[in-house]
Kinemage of the C-alpha trace (Angstrom):
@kinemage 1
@onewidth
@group {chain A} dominant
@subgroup {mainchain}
@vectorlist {calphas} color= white
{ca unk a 1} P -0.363 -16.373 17.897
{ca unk a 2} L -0.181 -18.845 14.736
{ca unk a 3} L 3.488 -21.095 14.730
{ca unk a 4} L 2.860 -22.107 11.254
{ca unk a 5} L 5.880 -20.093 9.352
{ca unk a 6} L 4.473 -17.400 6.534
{ca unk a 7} L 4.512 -18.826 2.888
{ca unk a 8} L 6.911 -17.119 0.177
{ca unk a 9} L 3.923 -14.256 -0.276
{ca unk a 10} L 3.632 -13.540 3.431
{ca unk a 11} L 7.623 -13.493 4.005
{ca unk a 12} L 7.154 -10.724 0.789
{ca unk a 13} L 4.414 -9.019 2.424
{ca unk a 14} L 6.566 -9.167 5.882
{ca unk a 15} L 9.647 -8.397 4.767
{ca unk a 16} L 7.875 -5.195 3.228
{ca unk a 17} L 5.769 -4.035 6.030
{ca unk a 18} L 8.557 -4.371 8.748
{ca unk a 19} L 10.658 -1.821 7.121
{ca unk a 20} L 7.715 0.511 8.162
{ca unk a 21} L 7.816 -0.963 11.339
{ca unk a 22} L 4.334 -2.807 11.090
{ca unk a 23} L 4.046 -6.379 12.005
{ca unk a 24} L 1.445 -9.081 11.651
{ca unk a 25} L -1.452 -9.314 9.415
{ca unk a 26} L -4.015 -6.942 12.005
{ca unk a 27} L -1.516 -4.426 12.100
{ca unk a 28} L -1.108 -4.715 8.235
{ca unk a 29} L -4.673 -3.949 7.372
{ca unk a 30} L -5.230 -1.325 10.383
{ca unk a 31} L -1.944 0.501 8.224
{ca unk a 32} L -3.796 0.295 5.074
{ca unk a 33} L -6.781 1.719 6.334
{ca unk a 34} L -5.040 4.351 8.088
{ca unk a 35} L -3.410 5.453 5.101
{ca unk a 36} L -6.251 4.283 2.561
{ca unk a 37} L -9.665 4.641 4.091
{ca unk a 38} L -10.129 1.461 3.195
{ca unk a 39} L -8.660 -2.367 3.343
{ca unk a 40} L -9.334 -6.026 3.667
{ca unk a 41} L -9.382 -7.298 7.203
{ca unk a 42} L -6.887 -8.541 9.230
{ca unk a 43} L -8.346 -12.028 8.513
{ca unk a 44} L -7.718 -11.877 4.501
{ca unk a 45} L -4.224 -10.557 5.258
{ca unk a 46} L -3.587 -13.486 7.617
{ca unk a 47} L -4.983 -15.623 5.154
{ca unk a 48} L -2.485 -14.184 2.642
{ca unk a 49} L 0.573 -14.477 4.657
{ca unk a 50} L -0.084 -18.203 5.601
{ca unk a 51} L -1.000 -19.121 2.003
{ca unk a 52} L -4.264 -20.102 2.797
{ca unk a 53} L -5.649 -17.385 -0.134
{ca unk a 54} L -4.344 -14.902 -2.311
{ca unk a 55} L -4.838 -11.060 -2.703
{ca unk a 56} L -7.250 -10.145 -5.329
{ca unk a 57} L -5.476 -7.693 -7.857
{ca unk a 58} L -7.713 -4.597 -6.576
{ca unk a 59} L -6.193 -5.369 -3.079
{ca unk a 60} L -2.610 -5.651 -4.349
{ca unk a 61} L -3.236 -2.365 -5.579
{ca unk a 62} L -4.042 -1.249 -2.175
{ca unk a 63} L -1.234 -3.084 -0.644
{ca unk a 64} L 0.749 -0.957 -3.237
{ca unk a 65} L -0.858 2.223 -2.382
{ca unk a 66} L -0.117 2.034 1.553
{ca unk a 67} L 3.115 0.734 1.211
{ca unk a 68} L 4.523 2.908 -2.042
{ca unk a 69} L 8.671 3.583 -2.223
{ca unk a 70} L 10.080 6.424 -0.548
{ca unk a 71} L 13.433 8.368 -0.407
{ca unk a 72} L 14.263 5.706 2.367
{ca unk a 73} L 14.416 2.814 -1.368
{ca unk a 74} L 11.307 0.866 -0.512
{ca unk a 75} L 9.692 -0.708 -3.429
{ca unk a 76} L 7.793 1.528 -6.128
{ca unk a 77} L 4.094 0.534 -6.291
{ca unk a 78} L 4.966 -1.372 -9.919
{ca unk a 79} L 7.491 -3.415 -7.824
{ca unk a 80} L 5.383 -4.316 -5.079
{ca unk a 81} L 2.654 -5.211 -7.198
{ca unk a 82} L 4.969 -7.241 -9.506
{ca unk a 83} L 6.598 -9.049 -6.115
{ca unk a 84} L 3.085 -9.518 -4.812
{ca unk a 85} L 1.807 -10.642 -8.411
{ca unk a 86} L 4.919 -12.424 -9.187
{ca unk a 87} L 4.188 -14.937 -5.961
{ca unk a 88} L 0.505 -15.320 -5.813
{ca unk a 89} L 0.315 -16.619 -9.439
C-alpha cells in the first residue's frame, strides 16, 4: 500500500471511480477492461493518481468510456474528459 496522498488528478480519478464503488488504481484498470476490452495497467493508473505521469488523451477517452454518466448524475464522458484534461495539462 503507497502512503503518499493522490495528486489533484488522482483525487479526480478517485473521487470518480468510488461512486462506482471501485477503489485503487488495479481495481481501476481491471473496471476498464471489464467494461472496455481493453486498458492501461494498473501500473499507468497508479502512476496517474500519484502524479508521477499523465493519461495520454486516447486513455482519457477510455477512462471516459468506462466511467460515462448515468441516471444516478455521474459525469458525461465530455466532463470527465474535460476534468481529466483540465488537470493533467
Amino acid at each position: 500500500m503507497n502512503s503518499r496522498p493522490y495528486s489533484a488528478l488522482g483525487e479526480v480519478i478517485d473521487e470518480l471511480t468510488r461512486k462506482r464503488n471501485v477503489r485503487g488504481p488495479h481495481a481501476i484498470a481491471n473496471y476498464m477492461k471489464s467494461r472496455l476490452g481493453e486498458a492501461p495497467t494498473g501500473a499507468a493508473v497508479s502512476k496517474w493518481m500519484y502524479g508521477d505521469s499523465r493519461p495520454t488523451r486516447e486513455n482519457m477517452q477510455r477512462f471516459a468510456g468506462a466511467f460515462p454518466r448515468g441516471p444516478d448524475g455521474l459525469p458525461t464522458d465530455a466532463e470527465v474528459e474535460a476534468i481529466l484534461g483540465g488537470v493533467a495539462a
